[in-house]
NUDO-31549 format. One record per residue (C-alpha): residue in three letters; x, y, z. Coordinates in Angstrom, 3 decimals, padded with zeros to 6 digits. Layout:
// residues N
+-----+----------+----------+----------+
|   r |        x |        y |        z |
+-----+----------+----------+----------+
| ALA |        X |        Y |        Z |
...
+-----+----------+----------+----------+
// end
This chain:
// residues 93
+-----+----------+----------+----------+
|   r |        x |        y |        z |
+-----+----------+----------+----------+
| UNK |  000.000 |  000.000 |  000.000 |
| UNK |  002.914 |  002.522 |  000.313 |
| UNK |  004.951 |  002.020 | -002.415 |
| UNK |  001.582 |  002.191 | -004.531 |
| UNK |  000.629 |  005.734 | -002.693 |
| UNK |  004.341 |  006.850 | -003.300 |
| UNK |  003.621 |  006.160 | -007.017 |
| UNK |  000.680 |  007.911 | -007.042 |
| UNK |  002.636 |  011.063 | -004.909 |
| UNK |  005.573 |  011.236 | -007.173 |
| UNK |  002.793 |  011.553 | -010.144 |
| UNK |  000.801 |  013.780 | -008.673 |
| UNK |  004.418 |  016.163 | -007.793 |
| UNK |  005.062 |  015.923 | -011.409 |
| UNK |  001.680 |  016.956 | -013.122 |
| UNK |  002.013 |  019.534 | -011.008 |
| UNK |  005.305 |  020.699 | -012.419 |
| UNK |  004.219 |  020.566 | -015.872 |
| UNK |  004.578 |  017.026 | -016.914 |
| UNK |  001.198 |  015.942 | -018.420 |
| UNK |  000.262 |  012.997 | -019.047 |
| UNK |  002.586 |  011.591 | -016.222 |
| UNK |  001.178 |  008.322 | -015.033 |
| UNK | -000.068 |  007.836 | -018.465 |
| UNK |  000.618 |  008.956 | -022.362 |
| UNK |  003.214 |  011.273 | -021.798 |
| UNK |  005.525 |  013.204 | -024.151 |
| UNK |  009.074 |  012.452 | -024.123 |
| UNK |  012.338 |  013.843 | -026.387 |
| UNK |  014.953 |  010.948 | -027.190 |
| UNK |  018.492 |  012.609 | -026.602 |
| UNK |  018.287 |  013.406 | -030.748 |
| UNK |  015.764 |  015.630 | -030.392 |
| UNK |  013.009 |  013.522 | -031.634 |
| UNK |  009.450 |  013.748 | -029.890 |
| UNK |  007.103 |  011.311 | -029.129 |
| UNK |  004.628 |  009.584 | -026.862 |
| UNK |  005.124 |  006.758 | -024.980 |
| UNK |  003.234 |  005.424 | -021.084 |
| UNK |  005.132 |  006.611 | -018.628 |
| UNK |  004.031 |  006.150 | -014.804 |
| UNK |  006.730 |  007.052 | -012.890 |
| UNK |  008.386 |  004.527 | -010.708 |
| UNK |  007.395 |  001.284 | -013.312 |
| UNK |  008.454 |  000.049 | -016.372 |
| UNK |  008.518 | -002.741 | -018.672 |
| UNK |  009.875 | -001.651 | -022.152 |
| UNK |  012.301 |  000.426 | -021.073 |
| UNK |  015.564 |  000.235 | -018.482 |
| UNK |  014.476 |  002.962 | -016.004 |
| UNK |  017.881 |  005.671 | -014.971 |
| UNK |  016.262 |  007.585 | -012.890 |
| UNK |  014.263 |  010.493 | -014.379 |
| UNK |  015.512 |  009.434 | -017.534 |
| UNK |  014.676 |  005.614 | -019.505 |
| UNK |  016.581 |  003.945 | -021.895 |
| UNK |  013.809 |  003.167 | -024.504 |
| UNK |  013.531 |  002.876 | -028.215 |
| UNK |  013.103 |  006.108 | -030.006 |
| UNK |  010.181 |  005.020 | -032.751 |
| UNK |  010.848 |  008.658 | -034.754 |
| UNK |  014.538 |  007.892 | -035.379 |
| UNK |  014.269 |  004.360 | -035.116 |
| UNK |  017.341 |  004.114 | -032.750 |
| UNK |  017.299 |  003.470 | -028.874 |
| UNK |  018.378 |  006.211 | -026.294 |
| UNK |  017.617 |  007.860 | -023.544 |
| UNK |  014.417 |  009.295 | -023.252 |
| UNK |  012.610 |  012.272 | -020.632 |
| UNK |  009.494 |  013.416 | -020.270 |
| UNK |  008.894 |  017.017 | -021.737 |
| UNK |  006.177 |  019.921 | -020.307 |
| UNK |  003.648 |  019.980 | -023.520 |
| UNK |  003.621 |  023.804 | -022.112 |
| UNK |  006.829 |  024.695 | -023.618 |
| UNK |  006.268 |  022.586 | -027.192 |
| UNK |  005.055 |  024.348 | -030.363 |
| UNK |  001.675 |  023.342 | -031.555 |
| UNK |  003.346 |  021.679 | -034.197 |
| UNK |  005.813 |  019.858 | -031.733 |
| UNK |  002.612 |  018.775 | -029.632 |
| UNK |  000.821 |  017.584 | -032.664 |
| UNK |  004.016 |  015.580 | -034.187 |
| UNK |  004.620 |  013.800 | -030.587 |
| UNK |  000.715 |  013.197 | -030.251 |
| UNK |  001.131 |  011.153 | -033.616 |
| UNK |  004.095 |  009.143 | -032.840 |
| UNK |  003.403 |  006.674 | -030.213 |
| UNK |  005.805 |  003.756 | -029.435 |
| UNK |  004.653 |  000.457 | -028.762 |
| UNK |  001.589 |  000.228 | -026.192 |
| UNK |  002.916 | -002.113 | -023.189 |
| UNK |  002.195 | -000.766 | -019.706 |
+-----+----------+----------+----------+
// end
């Protein structure tokens, strides 16, 4: 019961810094600058090797893997938020 109410804290802190989506389709940059949107609920994962606030996933837009972090849809471009809303990467949990 804690660890799932810590999940649920640590998603709550980061909506609330900007991070939508967090604790569900959230959009990330891969470390080449490419945007797209992946599940991510902090603290769990299962296609990617978490690093902290940063995964190691595979980057579906450059078709490479890297390292991945979640971006605040606040500071994208509508074009940005639109490309990253159409490029999803696999749908595991």
């Amino acid at each position: 019961m804690a660890v799932a109410a810590s999940l649920f804290a640590m998603t709550l802190v980061a909506r609330k810094r900007g991070y939508e989506g967090m604790g569900g389709n959230t959009v990330v940059r891969c470390r080449s600058g490419h945007l797209f949107t992946t599940i991510w609920v902090p603290g769990i994962s299962f296609k990617a090797l978490r690093l902290g606030w940063w995964r190691f996933q595979y980057c579906p837009v450059g078709k490479h893997w890297t390292i991945v972090v979640p971006v605040k849809v606040a500071t994208l471009s509508d074009e940005e938020r639109e490309a990253a809303k159409e490029t999803r990467d696999i749908r595991l949990p």
